[in-house]
C-alpha positions as CSV (number, residue, x, y, z in Angstrom):
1,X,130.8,61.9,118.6
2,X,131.1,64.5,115.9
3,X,129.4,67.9,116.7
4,X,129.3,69.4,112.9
5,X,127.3,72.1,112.3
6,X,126.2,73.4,108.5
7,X,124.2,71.9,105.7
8,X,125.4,68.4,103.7
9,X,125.5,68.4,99.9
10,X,122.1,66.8,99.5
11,X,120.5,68.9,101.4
12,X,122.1,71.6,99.7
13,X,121.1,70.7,95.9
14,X,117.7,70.0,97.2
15,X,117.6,73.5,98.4
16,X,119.2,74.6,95.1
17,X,115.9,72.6,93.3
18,X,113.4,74.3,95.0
19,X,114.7,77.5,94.7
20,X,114.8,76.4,90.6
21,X,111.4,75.3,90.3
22,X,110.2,78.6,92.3
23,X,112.6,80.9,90.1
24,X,110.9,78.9,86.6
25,X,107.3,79.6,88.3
26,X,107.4,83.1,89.3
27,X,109.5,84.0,85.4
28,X,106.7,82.3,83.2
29,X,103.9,84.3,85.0
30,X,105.5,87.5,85.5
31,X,106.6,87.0,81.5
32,X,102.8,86.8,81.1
33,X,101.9,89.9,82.3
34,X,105.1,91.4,80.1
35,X,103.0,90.2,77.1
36,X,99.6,91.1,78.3
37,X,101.0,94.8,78.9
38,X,102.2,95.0,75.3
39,X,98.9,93.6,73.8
40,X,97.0,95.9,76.1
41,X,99.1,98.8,74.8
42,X,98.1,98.3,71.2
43,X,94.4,97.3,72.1
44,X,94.1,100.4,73.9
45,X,96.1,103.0,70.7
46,X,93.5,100.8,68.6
47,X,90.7,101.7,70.7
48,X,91.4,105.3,70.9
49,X,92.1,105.6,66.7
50,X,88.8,103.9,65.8
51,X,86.9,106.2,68.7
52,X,88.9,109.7,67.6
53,X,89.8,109.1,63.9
54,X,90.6,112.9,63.8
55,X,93.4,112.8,66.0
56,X,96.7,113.0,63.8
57,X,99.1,111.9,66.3
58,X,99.4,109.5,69.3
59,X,101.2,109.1,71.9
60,X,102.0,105.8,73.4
61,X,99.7,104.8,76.1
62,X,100.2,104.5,80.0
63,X,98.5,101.3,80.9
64,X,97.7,99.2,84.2
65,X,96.8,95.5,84.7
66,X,95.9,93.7,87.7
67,X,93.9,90.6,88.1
68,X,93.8,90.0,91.6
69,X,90.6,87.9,91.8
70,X,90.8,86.8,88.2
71,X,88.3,89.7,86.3
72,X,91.4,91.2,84.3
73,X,91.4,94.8,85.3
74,X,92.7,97.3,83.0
75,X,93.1,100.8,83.4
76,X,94.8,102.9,80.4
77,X,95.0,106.5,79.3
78,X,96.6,108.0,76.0
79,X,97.2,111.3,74.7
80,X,96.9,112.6,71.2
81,X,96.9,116.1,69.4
82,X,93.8,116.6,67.1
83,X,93.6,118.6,63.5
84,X,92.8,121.9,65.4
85,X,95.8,121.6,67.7
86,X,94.2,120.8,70.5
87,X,95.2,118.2,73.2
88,X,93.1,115.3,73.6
89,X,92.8,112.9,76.8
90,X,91.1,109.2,76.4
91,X,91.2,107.3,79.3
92,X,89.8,104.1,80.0
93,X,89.2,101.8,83.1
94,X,88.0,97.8,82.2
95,X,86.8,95.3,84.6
96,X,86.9,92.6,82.0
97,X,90.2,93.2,80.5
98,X,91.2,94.3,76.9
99,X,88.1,92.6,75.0
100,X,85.9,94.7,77.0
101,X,86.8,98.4,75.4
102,X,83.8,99.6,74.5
103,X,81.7,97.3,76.5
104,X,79.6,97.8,79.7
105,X,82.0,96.9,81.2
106,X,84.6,99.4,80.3
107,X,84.4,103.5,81.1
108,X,85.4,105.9,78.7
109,X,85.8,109.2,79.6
110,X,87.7,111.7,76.8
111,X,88.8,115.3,77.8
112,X,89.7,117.7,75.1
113,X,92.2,120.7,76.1
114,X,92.6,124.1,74.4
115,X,95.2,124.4,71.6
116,X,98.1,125.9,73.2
117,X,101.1,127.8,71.7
């Protein structure tokens, strides 16, 4: 009687499978929020143009998504610099992600700085 100890080869590739079909599970949906950053990115710089269309330059914008129970959470802020120098903060939290801006259900809230030399 043969006392062998370690794993045979089929139960080795079947290991190697699962591990596959997790690894091609967990990269399409983590490739989705890749995507869904990026498109919430330009949403958000379009947002902020059409709402301050005196701002002359903006800066690329810091933006969060989580959608833990599915309502598409999105919080984003940008910077930009107005005609009169002056600094200007939009940032915006949305419960129902990136076709809410706007909406009731998105918050708005814009603070303008000083010019500074």
């Amino acid at each position: 009687m043969k006392n062998e100890k370690g794993f045979t080869l089929i139960e080795f590739l079947i290991i190697i499978a699962i591990c596959g079909i997790l690894g091609a599970i967990s990269y399409g949906r983590f490739g989705y929020f890749k995507v869904d950053q990026e498109t919430t990115k330009l949403s958000m710089l379009d947002y902020a143009k059409n709402l301050r269309p005196d701002i002359v330059e903006w800066n690329e914008p810091n933006c969060v998504t989580r959608d833990t129970d599915g309502d598409g959470y999105v919080s984003c802020s940008v910077t930009g610099i107005n005609t009169d120098s002056e600094v200007v903060v939009l940032h915006a939290d949305c419960a129902g992600g990136i076709m809410s801006w706007g909406n009731e259900g998105c918050k708005t809230k814009i603070v303008v700085y000083p010019q500074y030399n």
